[in-house]
C-alpha positions as CSV (number, residue, x, y, z in Angstrom):
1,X,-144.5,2.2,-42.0
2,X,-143.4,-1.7,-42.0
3,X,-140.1,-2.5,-42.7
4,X,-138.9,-3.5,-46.1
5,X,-137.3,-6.6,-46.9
6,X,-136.1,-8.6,-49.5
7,X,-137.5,-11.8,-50.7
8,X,-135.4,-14.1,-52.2
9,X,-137.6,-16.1,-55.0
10,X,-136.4,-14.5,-58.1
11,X,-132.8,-16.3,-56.9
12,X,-131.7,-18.4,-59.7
13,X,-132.6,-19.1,-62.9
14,X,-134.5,-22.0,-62.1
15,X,-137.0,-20.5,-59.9
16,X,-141.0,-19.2,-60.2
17,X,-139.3,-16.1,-61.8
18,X,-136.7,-16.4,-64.3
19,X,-134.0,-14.2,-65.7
20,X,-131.8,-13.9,-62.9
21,X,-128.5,-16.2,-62.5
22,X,-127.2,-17.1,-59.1
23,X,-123.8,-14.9,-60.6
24,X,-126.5,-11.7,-61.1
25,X,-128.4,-12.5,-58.1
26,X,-125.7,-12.4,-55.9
27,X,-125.4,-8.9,-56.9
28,X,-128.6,-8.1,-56.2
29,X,-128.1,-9.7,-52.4
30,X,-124.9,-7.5,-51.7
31,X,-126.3,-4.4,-53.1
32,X,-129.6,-5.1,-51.1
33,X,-127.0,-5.1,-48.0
34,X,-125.5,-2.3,-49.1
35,X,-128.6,0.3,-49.8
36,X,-129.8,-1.1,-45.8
37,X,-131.6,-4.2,-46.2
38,X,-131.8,-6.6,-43.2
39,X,-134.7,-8.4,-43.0
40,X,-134.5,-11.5,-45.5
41,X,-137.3,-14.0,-47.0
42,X,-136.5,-17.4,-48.2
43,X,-137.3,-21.1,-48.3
44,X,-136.1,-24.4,-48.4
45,X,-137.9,-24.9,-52.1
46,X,-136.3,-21.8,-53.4
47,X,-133.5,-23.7,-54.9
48,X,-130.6,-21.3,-55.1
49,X,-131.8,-18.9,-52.4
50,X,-130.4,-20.2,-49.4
51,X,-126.9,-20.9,-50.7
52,X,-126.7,-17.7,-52.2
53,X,-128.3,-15.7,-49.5
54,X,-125.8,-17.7,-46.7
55,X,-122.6,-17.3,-48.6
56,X,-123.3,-13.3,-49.5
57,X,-124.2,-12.6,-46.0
58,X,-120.9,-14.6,-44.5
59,X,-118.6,-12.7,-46.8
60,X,-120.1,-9.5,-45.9
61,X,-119.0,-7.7,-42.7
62,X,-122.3,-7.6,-40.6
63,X,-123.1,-9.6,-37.8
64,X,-125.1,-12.2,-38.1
65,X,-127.3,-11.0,-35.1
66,X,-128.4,-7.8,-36.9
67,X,-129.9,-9.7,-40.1
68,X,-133.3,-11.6,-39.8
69,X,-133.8,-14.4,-41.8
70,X,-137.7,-15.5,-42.6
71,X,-137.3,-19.4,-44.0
72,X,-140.0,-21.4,-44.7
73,X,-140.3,-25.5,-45.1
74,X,-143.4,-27.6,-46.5
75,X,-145.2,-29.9,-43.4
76,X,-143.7,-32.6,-44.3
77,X,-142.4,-36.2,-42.2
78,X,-139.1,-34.5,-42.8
79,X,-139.3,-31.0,-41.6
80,X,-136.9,-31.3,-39.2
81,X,-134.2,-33.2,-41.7
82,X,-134.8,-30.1,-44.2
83,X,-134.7,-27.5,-41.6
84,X,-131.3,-28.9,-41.1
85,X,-130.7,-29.0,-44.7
86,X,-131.8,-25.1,-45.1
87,X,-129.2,-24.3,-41.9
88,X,-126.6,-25.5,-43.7
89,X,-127.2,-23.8,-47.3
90,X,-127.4,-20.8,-44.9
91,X,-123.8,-21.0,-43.4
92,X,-125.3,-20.0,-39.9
93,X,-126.2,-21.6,-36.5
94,X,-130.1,-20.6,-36.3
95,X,-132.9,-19.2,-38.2
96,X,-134.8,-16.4,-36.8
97,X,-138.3,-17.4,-38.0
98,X,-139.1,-20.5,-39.2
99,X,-142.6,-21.1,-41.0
100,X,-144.6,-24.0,-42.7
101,X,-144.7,-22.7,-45.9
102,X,-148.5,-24.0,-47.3
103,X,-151.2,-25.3,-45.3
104,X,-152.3,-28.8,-46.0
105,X,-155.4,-30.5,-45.5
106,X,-154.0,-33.2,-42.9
107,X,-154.4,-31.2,-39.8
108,X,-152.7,-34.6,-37.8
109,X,-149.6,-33.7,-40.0
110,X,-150.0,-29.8,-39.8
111,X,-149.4,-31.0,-35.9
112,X,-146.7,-32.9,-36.1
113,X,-144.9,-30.4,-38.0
114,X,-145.6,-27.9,-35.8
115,X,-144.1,-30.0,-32.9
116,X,-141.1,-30.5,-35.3
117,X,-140.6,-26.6,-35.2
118,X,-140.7,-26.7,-30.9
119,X,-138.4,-29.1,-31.2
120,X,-136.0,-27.5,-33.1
121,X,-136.6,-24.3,-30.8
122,X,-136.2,-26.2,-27.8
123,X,-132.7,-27.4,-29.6
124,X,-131.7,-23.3,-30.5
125,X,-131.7,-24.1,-34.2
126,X,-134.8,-21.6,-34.4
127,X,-135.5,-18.4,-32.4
128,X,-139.6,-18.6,-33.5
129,X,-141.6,-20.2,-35.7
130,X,-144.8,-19.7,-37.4
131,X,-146.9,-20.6,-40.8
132,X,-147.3,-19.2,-44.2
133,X,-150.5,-18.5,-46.3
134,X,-152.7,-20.2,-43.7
135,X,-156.5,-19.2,-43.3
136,X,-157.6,-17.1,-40.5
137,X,-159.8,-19.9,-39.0
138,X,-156.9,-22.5,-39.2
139,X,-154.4,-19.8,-37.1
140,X,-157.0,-19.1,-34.7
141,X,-157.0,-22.5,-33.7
142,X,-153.3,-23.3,-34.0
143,X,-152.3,-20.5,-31.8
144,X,-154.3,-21.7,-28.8
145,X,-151.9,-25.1,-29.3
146,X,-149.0,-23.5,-30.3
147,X,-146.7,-20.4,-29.5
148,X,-146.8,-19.2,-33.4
149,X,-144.8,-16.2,-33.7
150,X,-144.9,-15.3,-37.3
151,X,-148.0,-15.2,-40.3
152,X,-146.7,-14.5,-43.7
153,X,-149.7,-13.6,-46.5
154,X,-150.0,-11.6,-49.1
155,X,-149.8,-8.1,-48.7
156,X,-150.9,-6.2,-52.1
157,X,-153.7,-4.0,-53.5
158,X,-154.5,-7.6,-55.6
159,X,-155.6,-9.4,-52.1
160,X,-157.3,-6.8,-50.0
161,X,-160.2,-9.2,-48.9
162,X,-159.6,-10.9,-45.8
163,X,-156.2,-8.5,-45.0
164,X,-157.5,-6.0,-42.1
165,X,-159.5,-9.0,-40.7
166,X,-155.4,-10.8,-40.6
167,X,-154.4,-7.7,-39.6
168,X,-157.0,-7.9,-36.4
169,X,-156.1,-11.5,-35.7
170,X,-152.4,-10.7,-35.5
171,X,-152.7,-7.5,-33.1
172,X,-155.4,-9.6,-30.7
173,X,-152.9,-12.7,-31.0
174,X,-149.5,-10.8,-30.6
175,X,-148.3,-12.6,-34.0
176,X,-146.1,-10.8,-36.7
177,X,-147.4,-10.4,-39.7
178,X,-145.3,-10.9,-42.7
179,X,-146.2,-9.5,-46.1
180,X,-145.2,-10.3,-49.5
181,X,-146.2,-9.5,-52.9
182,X,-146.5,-6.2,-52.7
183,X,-146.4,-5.7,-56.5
184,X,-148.8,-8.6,-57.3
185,X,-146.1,-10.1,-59.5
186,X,-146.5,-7.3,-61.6
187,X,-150.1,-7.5,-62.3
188,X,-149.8,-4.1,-60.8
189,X,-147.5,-2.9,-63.2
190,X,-149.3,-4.0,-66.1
191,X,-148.0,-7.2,-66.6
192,X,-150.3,-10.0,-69.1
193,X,-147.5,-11.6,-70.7
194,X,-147.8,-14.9,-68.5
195,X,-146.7,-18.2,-70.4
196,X,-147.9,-20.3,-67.8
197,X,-151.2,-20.9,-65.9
198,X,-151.3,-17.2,-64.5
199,X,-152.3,-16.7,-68.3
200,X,-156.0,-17.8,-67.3
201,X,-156.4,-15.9,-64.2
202,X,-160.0,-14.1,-63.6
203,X,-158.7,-10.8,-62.7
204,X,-156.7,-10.1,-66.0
205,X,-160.1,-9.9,-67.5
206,X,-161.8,-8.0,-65.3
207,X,-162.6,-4.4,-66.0
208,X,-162.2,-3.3,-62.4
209,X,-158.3,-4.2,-62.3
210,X,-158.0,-1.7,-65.3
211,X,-159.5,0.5,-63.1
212,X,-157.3,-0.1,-60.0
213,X,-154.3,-0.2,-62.0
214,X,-155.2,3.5,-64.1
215,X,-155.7,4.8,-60.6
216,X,-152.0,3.5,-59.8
217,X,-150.6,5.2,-62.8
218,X,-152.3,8.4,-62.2
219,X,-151.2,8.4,-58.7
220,X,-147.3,8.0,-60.0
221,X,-148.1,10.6,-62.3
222,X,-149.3,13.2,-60.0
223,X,-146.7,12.3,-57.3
224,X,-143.9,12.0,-60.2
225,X,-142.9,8.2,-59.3
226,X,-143.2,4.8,-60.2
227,X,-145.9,2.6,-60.2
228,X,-144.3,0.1,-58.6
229,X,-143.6,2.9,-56.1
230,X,-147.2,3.5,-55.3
231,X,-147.9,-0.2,-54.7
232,X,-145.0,-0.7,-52.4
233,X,-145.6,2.4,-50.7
234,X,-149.5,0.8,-50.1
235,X,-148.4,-2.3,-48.7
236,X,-145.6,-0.1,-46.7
237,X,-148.8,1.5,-45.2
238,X,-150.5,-1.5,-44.1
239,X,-149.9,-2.3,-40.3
240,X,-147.7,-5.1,-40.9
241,X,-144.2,-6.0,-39.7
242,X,-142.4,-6.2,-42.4
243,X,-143.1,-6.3,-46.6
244,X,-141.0,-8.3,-48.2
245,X,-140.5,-7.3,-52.0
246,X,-138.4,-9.3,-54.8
247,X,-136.0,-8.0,-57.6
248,X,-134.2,-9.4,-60.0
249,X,-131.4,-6.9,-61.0
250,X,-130.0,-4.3,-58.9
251,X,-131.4,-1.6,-61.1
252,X,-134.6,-3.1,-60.2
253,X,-134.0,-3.1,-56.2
254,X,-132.7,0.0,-56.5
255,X,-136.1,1.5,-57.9
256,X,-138.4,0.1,-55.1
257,X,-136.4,1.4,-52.6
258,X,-137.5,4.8,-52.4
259,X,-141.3,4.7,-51.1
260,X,-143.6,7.9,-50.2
261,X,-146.0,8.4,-47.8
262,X,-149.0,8.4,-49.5
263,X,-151.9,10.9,-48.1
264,X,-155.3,9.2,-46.8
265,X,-157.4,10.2,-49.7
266,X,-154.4,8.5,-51.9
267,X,-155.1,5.3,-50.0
268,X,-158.7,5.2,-49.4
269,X,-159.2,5.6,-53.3
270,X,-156.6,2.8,-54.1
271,X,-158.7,0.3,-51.4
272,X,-161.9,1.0,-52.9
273,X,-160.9,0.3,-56.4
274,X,-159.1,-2.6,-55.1
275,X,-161.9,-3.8,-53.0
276,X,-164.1,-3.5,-56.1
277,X,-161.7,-6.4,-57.8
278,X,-161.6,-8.7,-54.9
279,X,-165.1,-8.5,-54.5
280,X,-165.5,-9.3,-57.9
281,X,-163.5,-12.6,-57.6
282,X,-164.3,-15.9,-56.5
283,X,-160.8,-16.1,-55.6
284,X,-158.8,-13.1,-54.3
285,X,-155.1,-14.0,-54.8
286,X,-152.8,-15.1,-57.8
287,X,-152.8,-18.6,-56.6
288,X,-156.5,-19.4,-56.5
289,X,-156.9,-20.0,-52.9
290,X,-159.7,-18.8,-51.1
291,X,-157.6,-17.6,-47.9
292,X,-160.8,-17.7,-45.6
293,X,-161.6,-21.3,-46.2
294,X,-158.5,-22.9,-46.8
């Protein structure tokens, strides 16, 4: 199974996810440490985050060399300036993977930022880089310029369509994949009550996500878990590197922490009814991206 991690989004009351405070979320960053956690997902746009995750991790007792820290940083004119910027927040000397977060459609700027990222590798300040929610046909070409290390997608039963052909890409390129997600933002779970523009998304209206998410809950039933347990035990199952997942509380990171190993008749039923929904889509993620042409 990949290894679990903790992304850092729900940091702060300000972020895409509210309800935590920096005071609760740095709770939730030394209990993380504390149940195992050492793999770590952040960004420069994630307000909070890096200061947070930095100061709990330099008051903790573990060495800096056994925790891997994922940032990301828009391609910007100013990557390198905010790379800088995001070492700092992080209290620490380097950053082990460092990805453009978003694609953009200025490939001559993609480019540069790219030779921003070798150039703070060639200065120790990163040990890899990579990019974040790029299209398969965009990497393939990238990666014959430039030593990318790292892909980070998302990894959930919400955006099966295109995965395994990532998946593929990654093995042939000797890239790490990088998932997050894994609950679909609680889609997953059951979750409609979006105040914002998730509130119009196609798949909340389509009957085959009520499908894929009964077949979840008998599934949790039947092996007497959680829901969210079944999802993250899915995305576990992929042939990624690592899955990132995000909590807000410590009761919550403390109840996605205890996957199973779900049988092959489990899985194959879960990909067919999601397959069903992402087929159904124009779109096959939250955002509204289509992955493959972006």
């Amino acid at each position: 199974m990949s290894t679990l991690g903790l992304g850092t989004l729900q940091a702060g009351d300000r972020s895409f996810f509210t309800g935590s405070s920096p005071t609760e979320y740095r709770k939730v960053l030394r209990k993380a440490l504390l149940l195992g956690f050492r793999h770590f997902d952040t960004a420069y746009s994630y307000r909070e985050a890096e200061t947070l995750l930095g100061a709990v991790i330099k008051e903790s007792d573990i060495d800096r060399e056994k925790i891997t820290i994922t940032d990301k940083v828009m391609a910007v004119p100013s990557l390198e300036r905010k790379a800088e910027a995001s070492l700092k927040r992080l209290k620490c000397d380097y950053i082990d993977h460092l990805l453009i977060h978003w694609p953009t459609g200025d490939e001559k700027l993609i480019y540069t930022s790219l030779k921003s990222l070798e150039k703070l590798q060639e200065r120790y300040l990163i040990k890899y880089f990579g990019v974040s929610n790029f299209a398969n046909s965009l990497l393939d070409k990238l990666s014959s310029d430039f030593d990318i290390k790292a892909i980070e997608r998302p990894v959930s039963l919400l955006w099966t369509k295109e995965l395994f052909k990532d998946i593929e890409i990654c093995k042939r390129k000797n890239i790490k994949l990088f998932g997050y997600s894994p609950l679909g933002m609680g889609i997953l779970l059951g979750r409609r009550d979006f105040s914002d523009e998730r509130k119009n998304l196609p798949c909340l209206n389509r009957p085959e996500l009520k499908t894929l998410t009964d077949e979840i809950e008998h599934l949790a039933d039947v092996r007497k878990t959680t829901k969210a347990n079944i999802c993250l035990s899915w995305a576990l199952s992929v042939d990624a590197d690592i899955i990132f997942t995000g909590a807000s509380s410590t009761k919550q990171l403390e109840q996605i922490t205890e996957p199973i190993e779900l049988t092959n008749e489990e899985k194959l039923s879960l990909e067919m009814k999601a397959d069903a929904l992402s087929s159904s889509l124009v779109y096959d993620n939250l955002y509204g991206h289509n992955w493959k042409e972006m």
